[in-house]
DSSP file (Angstrom, degrees, kcal/mol; ACC not computed):
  #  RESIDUE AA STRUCTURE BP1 BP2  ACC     N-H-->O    O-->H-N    N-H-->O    O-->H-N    TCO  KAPPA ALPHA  PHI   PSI    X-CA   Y-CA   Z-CA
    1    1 A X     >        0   0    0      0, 0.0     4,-0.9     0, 0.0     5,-0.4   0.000 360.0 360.0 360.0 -60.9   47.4   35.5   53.7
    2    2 A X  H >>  +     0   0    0      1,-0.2     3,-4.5     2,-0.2     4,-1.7   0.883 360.0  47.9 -23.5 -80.3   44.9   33.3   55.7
    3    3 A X  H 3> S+     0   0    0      1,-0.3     4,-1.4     2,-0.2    -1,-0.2   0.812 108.3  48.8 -28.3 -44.4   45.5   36.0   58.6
    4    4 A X  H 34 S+     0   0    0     -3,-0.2    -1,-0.3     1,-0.2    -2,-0.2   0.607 114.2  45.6 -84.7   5.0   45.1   38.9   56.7
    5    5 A X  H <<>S+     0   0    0     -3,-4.5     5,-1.7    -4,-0.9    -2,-0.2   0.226 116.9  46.8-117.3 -14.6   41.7   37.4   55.2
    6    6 A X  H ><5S+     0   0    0     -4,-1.7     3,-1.3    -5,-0.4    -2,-0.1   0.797 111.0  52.5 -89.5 -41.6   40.5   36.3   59.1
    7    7 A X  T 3<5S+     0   0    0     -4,-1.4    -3,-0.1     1,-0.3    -4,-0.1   0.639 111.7  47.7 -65.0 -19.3   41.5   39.7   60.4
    8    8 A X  T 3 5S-     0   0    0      2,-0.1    -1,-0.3    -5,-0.1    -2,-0.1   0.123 120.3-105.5-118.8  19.8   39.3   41.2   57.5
    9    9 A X  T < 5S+     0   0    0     -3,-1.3     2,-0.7     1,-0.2    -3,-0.2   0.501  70.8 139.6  84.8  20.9   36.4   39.2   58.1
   10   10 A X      < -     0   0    0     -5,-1.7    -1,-0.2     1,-0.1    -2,-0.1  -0.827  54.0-114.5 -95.2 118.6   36.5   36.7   55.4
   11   11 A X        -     0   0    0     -2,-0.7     2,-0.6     1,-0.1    -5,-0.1  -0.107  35.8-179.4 -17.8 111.9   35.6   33.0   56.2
   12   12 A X        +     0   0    0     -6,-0.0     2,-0.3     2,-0.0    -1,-0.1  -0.958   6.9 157.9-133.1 175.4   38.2   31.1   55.7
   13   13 A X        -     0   0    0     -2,-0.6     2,-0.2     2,-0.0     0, 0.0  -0.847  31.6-113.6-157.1-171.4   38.2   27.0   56.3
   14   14 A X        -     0   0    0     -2,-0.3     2,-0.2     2,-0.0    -2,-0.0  -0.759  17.2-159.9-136.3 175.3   39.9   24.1   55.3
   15   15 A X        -     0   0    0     -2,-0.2     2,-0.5     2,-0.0    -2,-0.0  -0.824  21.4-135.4-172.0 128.8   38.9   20.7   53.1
   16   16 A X        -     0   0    0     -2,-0.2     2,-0.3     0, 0.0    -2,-0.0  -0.509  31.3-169.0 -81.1 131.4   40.6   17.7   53.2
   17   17 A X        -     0   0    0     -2,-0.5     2,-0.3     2,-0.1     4,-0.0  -0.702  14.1-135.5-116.2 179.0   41.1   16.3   48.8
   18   18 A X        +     0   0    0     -2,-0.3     2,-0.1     2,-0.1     0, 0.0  -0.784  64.8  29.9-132.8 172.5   42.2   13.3   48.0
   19   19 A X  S    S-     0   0    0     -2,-0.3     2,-0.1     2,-0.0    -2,-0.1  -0.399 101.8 -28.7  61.6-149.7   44.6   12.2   45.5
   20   20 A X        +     0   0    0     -2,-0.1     2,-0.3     2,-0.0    -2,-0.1  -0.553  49.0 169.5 -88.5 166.3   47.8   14.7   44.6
   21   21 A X        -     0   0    0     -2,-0.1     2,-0.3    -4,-0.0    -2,-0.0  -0.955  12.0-163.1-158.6 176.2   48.1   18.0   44.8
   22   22 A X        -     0   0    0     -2,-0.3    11,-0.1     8,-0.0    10,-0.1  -0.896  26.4-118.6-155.4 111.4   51.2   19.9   44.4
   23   23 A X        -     0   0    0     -2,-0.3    10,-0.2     1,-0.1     3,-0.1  -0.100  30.4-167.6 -41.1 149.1   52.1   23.7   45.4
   24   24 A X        +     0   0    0      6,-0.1    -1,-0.1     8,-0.1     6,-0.1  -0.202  44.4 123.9-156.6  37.1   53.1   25.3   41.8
   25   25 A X        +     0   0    0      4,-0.0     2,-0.3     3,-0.0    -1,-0.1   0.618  60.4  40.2 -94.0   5.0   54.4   28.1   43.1
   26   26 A X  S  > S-     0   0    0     -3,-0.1     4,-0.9     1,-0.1     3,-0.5  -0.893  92.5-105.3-119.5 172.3   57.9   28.4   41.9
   27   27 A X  T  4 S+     0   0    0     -2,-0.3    -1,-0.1     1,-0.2     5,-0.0   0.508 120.1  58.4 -72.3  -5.2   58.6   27.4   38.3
   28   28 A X  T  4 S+     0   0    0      2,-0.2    -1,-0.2     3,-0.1   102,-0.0   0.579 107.0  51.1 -69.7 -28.0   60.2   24.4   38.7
   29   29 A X  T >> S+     0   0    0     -3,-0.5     4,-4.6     1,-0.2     3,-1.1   0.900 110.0  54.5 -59.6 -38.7   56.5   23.1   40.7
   30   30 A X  T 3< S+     0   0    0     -4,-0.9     4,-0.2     1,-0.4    -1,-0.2   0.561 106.6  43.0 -98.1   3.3   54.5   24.3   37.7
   31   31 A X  T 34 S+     0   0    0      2,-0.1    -1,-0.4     3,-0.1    -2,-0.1   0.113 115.1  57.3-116.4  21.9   56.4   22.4   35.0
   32   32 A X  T X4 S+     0   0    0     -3,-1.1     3,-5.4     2,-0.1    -2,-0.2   0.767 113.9  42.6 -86.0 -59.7   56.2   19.3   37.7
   33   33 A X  T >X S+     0   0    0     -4,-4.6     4,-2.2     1,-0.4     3,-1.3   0.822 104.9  51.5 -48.6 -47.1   52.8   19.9   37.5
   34   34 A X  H 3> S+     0   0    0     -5,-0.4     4,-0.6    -4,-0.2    -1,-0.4   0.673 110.8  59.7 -71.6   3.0   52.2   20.3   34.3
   35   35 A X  H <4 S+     0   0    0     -3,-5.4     4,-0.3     2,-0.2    -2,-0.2   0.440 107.1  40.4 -81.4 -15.9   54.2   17.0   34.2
   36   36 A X  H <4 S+     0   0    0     -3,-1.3    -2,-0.1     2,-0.2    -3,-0.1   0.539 114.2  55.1-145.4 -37.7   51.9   14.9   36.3
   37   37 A X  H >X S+     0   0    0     -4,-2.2     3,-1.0    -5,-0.2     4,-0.9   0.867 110.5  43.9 -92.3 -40.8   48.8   16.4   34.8
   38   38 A X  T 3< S+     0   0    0     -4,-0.6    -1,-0.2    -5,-0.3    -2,-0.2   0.846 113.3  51.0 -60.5 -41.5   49.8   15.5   31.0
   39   39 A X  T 34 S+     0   0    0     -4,-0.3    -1,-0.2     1,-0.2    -2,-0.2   0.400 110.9  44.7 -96.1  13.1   50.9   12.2   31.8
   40   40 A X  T <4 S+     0   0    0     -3,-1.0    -1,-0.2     2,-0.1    -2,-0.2   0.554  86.1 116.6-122.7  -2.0   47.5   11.1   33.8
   41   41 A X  S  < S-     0   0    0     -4,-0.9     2,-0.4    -3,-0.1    20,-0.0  -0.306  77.8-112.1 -55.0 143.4   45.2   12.8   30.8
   42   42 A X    >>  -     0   0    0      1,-0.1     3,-5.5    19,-0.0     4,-0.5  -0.765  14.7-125.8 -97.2 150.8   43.3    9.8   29.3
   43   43 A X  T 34 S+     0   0    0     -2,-0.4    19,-0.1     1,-0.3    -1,-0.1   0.858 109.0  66.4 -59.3 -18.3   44.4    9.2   26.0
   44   44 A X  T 34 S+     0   0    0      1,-0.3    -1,-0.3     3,-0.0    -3,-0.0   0.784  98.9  56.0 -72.7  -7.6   40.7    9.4   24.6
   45   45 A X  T <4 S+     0   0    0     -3,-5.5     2,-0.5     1,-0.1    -1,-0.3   0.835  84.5  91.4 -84.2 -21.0   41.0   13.2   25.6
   46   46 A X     <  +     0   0    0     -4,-0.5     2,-0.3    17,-0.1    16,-0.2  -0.647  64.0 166.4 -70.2  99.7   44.3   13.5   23.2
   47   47 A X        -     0   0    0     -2,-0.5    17,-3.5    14,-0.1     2,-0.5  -0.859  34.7-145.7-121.9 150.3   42.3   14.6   20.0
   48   48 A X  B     +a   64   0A   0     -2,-0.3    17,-0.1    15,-0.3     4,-0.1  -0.758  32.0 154.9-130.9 101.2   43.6   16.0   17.0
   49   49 A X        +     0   0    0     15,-2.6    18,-0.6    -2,-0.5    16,-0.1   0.308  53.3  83.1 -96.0  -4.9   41.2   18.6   15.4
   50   50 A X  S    S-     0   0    0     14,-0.4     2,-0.4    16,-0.2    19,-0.2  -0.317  93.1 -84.8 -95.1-177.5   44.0   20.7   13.4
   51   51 A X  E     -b   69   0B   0     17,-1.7    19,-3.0    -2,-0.0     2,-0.4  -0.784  40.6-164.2 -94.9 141.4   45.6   20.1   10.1
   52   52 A X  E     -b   70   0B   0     -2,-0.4     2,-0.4    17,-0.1    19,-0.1  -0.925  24.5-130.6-113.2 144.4   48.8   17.5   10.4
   53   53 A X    >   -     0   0    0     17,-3.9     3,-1.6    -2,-0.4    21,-0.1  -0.833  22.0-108.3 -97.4 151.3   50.5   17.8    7.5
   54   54 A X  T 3  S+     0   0    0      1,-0.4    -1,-0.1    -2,-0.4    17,-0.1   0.498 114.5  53.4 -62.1 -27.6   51.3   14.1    5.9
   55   55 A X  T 3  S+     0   0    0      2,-0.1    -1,-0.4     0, 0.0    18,-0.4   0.570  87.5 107.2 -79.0 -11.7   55.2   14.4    6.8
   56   56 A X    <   -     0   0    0     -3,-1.6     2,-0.3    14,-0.2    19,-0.2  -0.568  64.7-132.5-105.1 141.4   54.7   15.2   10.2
   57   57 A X  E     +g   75   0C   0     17,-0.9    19,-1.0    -2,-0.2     2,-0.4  -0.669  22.0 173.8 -75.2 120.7   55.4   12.9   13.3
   58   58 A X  E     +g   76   0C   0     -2,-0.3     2,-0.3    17,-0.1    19,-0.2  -0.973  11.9 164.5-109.6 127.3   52.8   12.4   16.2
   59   59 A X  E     +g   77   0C   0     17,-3.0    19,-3.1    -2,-0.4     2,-0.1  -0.989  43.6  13.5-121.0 151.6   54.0   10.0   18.4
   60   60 A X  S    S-     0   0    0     -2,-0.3     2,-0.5    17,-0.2    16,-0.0  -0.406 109.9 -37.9  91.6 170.4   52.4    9.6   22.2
   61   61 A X  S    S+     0   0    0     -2,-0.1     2,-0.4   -23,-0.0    18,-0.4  -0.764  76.9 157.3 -83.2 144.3   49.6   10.9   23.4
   62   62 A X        -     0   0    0     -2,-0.5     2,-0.4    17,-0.2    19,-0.2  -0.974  25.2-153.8-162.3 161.3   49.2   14.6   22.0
   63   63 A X  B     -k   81   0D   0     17,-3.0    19,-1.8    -2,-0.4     2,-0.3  -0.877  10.6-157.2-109.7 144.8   46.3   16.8   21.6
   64   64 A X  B     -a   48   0A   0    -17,-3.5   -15,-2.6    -2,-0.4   -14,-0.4  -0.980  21.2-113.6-136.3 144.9   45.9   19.7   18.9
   65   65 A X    >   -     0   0    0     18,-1.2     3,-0.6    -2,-0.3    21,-0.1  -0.090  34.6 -98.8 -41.9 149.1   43.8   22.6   18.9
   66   66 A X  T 3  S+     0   0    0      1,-0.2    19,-1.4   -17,-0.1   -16,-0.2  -0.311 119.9  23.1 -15.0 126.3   40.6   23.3   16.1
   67   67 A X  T 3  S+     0   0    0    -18,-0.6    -1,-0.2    17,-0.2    17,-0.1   0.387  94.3 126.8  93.1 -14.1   42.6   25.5   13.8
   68   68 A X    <   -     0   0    0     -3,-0.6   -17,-1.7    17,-0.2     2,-0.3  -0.213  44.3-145.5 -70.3 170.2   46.3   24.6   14.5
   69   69 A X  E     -bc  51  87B   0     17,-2.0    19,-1.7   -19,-0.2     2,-0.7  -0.842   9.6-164.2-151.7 102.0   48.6   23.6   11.9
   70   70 A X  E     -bc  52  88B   0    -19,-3.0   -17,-3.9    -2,-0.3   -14,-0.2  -0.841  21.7-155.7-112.3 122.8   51.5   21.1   12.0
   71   71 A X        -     0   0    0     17,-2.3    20,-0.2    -2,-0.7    19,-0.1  -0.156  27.2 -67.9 -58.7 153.8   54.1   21.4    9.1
   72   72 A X  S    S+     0   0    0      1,-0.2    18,-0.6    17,-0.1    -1,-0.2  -0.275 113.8  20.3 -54.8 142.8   56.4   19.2    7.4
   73   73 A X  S    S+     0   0    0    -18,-0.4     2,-0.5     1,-0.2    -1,-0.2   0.848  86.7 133.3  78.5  40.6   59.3   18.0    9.0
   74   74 A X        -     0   0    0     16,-0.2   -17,-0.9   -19,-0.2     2,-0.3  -0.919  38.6-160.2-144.7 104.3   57.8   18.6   12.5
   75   75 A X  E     -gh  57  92C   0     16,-1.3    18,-4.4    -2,-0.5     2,-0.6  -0.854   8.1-174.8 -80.7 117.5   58.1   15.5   15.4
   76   76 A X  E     -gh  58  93C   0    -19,-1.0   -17,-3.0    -2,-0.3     2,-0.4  -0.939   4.6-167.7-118.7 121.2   55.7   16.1   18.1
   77   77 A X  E     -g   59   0C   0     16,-2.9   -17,-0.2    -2,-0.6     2,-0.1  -0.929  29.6-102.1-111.4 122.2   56.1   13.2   21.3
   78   78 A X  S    S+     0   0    0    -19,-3.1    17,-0.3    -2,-0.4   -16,-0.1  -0.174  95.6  83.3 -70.6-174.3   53.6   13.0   23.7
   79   79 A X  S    S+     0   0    0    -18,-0.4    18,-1.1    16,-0.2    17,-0.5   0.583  83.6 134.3 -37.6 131.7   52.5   13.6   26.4
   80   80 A X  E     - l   0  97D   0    -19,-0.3   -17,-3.0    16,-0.2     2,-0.5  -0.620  41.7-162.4 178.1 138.1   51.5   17.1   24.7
   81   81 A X  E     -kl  63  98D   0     16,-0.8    18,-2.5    -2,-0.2     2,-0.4  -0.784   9.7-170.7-118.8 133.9   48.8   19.6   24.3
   82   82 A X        -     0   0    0    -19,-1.8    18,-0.1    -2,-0.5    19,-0.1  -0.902  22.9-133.1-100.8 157.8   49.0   22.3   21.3
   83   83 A X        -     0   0    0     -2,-0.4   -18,-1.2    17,-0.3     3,-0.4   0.175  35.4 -74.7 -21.6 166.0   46.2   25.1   21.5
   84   84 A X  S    S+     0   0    0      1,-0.2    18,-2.3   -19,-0.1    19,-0.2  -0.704 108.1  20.2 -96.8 168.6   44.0   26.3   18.5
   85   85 A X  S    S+     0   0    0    -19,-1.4     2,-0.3    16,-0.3    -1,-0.2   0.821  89.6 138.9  30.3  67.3   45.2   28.4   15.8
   86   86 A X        -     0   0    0     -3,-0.4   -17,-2.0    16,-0.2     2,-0.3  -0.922  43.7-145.1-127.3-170.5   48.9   27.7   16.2
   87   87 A X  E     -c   69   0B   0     16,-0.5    18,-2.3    -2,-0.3     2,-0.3  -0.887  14.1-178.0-127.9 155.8   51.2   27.1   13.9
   88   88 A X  E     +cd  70 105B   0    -19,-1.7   -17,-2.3    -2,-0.3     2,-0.3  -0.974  13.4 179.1-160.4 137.1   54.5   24.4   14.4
   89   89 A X  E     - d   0 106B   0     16,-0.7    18,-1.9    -2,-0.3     3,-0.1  -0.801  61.9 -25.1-151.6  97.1   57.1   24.2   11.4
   90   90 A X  S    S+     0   0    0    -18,-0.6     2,-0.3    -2,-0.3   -16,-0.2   0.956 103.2 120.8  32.2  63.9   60.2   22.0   11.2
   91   91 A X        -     0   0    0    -20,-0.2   -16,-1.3    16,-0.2     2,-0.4  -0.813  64.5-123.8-139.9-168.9   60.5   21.9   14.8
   92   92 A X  E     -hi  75 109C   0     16,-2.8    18,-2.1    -2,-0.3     2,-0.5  -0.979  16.1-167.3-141.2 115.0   60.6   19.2   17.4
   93   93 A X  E     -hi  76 110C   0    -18,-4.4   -16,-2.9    -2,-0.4    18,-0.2  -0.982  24.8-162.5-124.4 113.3   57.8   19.6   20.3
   94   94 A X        -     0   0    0     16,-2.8   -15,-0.1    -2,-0.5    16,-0.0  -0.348  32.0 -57.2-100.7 168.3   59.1   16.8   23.3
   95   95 A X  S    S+     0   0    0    -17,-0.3    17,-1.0     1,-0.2    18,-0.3   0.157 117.1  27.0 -59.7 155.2   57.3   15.3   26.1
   96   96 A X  S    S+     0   0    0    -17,-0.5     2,-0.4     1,-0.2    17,-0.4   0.994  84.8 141.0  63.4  46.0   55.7   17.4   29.0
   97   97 A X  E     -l   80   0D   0    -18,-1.1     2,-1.2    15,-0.2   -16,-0.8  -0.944  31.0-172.0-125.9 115.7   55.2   20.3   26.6
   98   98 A X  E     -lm  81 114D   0     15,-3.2    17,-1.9    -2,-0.4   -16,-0.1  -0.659   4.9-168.8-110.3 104.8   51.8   22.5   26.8
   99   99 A X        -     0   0    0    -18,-2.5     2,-0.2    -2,-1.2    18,-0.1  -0.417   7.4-148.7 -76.9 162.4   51.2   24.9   24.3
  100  100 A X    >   -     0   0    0     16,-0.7     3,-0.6     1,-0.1   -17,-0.3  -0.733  38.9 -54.2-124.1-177.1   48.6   27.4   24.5
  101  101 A X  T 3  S+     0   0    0      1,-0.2    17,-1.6    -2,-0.2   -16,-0.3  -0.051 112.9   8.9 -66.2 141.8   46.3   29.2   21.6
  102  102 A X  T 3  S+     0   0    0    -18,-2.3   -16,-0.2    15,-0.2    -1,-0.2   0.894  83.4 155.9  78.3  27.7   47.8   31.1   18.6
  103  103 A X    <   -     0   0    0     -3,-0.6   -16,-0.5    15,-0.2    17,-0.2  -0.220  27.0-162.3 -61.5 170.9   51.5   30.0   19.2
  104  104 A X  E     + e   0 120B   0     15,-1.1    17,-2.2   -18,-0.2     2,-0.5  -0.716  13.6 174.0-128.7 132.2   53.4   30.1   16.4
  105  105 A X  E     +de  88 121B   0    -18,-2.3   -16,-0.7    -2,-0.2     2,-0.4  -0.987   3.0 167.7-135.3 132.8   56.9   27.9   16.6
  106  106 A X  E     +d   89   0B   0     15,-2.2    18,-0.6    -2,-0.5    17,-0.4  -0.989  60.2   4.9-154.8 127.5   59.3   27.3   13.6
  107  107 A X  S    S+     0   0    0    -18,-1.9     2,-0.2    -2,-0.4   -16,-0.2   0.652 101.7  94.8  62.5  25.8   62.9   25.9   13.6
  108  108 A X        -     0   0    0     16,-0.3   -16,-2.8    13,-0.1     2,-0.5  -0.724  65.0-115.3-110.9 178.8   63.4   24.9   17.2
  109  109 A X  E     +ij  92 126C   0     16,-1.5    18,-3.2   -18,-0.2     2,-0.4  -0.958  25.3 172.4-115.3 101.6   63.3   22.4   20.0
  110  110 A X  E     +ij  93 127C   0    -18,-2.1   -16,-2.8    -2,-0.5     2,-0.4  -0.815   7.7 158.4-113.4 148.7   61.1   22.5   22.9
  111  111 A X        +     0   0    0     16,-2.3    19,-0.6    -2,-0.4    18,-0.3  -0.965  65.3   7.1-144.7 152.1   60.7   19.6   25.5
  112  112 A X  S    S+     0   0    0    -17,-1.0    18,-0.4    -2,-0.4     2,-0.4   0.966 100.1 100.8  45.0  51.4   59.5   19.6   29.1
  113  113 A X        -     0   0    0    -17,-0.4   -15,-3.2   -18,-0.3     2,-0.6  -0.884  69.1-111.2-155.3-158.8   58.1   23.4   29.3
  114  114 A X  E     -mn  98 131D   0     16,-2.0    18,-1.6    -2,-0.4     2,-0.4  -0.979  19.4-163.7-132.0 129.1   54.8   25.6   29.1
  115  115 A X  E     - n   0 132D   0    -17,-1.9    18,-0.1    -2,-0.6    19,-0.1  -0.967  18.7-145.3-124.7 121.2   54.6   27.7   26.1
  116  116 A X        -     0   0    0     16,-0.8   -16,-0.7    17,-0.6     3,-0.3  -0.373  40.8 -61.9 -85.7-170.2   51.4   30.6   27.1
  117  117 A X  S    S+     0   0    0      1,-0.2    18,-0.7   -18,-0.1   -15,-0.2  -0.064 115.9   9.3 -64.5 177.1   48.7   32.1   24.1
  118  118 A X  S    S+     0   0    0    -17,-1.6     2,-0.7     1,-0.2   -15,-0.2   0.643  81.9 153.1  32.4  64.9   50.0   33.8   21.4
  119  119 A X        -     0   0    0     -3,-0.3     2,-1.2   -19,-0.2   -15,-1.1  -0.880  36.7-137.5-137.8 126.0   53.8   33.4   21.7
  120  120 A X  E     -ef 104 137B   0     16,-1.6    18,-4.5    -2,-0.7     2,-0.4  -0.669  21.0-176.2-104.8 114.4   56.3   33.5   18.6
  121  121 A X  E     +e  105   0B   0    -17,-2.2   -15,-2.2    -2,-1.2     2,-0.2  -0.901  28.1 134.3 -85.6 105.4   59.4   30.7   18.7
  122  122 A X        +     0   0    0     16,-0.5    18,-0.4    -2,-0.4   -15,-0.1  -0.634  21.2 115.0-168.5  86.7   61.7   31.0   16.0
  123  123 A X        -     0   0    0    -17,-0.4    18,-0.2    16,-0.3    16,-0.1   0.274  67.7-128.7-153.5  23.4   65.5   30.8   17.2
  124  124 A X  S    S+     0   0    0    -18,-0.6   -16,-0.3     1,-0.2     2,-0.2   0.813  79.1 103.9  77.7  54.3   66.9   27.5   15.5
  125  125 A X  S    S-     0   0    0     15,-0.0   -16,-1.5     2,-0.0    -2,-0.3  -0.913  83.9 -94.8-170.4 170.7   68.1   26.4   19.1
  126  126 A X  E     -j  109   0C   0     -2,-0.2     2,-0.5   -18,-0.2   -16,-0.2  -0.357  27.7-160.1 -97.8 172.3   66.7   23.8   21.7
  127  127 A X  E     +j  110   0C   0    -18,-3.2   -16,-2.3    -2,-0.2     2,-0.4  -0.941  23.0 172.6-128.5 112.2   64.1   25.5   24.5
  128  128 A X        +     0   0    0     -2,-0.5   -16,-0.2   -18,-0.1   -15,-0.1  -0.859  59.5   0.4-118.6 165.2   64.1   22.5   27.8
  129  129 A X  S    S+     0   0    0     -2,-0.4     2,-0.3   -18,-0.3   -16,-0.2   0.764  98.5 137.8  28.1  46.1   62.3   23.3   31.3
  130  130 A X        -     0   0    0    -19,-0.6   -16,-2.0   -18,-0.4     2,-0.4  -0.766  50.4-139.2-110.6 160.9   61.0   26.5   30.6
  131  131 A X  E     -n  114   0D   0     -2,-0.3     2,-0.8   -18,-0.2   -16,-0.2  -0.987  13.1-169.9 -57.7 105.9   58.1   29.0   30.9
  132  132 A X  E     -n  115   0D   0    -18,-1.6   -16,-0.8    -2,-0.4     3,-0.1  -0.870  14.5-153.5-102.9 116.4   57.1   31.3   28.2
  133  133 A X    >   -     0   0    0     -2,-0.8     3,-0.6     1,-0.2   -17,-0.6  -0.157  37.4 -52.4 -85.0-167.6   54.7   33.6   29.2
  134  134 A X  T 3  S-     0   0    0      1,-0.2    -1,-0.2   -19,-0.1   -16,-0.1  -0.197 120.1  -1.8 -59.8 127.0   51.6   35.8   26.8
  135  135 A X  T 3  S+     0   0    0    -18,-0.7    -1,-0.2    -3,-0.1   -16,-0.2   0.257  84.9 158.6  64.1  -0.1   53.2   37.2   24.1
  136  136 A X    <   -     0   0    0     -3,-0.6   -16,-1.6     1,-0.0     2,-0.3  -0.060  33.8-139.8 -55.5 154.8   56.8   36.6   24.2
  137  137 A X  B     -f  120   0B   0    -18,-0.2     2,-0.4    -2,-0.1   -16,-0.2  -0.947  15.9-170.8-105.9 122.1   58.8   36.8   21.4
  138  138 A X        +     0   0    0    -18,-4.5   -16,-0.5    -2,-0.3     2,-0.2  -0.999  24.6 154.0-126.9 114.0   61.8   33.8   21.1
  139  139 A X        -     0   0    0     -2,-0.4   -16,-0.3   -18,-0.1     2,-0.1  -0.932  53.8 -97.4-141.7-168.8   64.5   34.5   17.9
  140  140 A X        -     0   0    0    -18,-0.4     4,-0.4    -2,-0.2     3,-0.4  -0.364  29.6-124.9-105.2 172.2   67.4   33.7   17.3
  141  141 A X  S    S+     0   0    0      1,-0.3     7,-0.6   -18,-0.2    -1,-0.1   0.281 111.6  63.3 -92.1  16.9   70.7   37.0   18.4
  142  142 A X  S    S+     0   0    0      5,-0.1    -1,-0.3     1,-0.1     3,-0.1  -0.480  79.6  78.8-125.1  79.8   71.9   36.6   14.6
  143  143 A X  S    S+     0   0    0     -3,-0.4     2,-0.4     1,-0.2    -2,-0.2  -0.138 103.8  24.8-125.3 -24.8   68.5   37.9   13.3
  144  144 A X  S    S-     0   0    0     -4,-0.4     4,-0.2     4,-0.1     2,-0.2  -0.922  85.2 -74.3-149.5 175.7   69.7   41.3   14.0
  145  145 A X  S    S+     0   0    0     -2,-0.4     3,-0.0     2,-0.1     2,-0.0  -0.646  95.9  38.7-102.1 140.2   72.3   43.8   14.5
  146  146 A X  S    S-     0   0    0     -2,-0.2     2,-0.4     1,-0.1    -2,-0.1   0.827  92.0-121.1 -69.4 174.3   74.1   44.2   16.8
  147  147 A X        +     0   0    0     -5,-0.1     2,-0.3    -4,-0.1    -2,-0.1  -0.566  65.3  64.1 -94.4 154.9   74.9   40.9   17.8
  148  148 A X  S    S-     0   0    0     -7,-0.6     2,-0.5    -2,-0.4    -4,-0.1  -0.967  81.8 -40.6 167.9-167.8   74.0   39.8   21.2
  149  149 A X        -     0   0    0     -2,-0.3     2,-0.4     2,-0.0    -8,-0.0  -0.973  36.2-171.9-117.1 131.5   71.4   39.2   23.4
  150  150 A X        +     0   0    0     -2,-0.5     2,-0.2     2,-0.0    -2,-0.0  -0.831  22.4 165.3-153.3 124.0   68.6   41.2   23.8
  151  151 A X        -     0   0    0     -2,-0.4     2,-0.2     2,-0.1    -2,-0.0  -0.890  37.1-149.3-132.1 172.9   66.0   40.5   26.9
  152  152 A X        -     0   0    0     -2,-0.2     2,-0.5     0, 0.0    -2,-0.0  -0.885  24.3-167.8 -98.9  89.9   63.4   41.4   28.9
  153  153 A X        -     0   0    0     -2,-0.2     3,-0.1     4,-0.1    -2,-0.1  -0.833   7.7-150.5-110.5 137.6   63.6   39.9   32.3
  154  154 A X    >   -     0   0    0     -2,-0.5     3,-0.8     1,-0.1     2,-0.5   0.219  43.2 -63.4 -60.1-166.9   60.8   40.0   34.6
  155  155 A X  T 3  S+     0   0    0      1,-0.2    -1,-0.1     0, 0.0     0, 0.0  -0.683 121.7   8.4 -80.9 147.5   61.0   40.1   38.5
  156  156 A X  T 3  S+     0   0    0     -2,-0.5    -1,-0.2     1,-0.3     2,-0.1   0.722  94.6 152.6  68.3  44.4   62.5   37.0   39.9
  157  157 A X    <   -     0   0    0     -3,-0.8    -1,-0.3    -4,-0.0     2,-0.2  -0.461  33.6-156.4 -96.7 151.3   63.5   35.7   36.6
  158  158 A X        -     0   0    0     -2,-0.1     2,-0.1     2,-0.0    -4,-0.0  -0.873  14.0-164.3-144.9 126.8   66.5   33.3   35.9
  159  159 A X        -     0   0    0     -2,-0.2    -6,-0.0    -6,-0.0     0, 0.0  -0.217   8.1-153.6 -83.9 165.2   68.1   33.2   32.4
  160  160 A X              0   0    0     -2,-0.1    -2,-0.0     1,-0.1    -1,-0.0  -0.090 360.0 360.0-135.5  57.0   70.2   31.0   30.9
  161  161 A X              0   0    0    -12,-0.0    -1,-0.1     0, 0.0    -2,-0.0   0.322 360.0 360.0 -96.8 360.0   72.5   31.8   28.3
């Protein structure tokens, strides 16, 4: 890429940074990263601006959005940041998990992954080291007829069933 941006006449340079840094180009980098970056947040940034409902677990540091909503019967362990306006319901949200806005997640287990906006979780089963991209849909293969498994995989995708 440099080369094809020197060859086309764009400036290109260098700058030495201090601290880490960490390539996050495959998915296993970017849920390091998001690992490294959750666990070095200072805890005074971990606010919780949504409604927790009075049964529900935070333990850890964890952040939630303006507008979010955590139900009864719902353990959330930091490190972990929800989004605004999502919504979290007898599930179990583990360490190293970053939700983004307008989630909604009900009657699973996610740990260690990256949840994007507006992405609906509802499959009774546990979700670990993953990536959810915009807009995904997660339920569970006995929600419908026939039964099976039903995907969309992008390019360079790897499932796990």
């Amino acid at each position: 890429m440099n080369t094809w941006l020197i060859q086309n006449g764009a400036k290109v340079g260098w700058q030495e940074i201090t601290g880490w840094w960490k390539d996050t180009g495959k998915p296993e980098d970017l849920l390091e990263g998001n690992q490294l970056i959750l666990n070095e947040m200072p805890a005074e940034e971990m606010k919780v601006c949504g409604e927790v409902h009075r049964n529900a677990r935070l333990q850890g540091k964890v952040a939630v959005g303006a507008g979010t909503r955590i139900g009864e019967n719902v353990l959330v362990r930091g490190p972990v940041t929800i989004g605004e306006n999502c919504l979290i319901e007898n599930s179990y949200i583990g360490p190293f998990t970053s939700i983004g806005k307008g989630v909604k997640i009900k009657d699973t287990e996610i740990e260690h992954s990256i949840i994007m906006d507006n992405v609906d979780v509802c499959c009774g089963e546990r979700i670990v080291d993953s990536i959810i991209g915009v807009n995904a849909k997660i339920v569970s293969s006995l929600a419908s007829l026939p039964l099976g498994h039903r995907m969309v995989v992008g390019d360079n995708s790897m499932v796990e069933i």
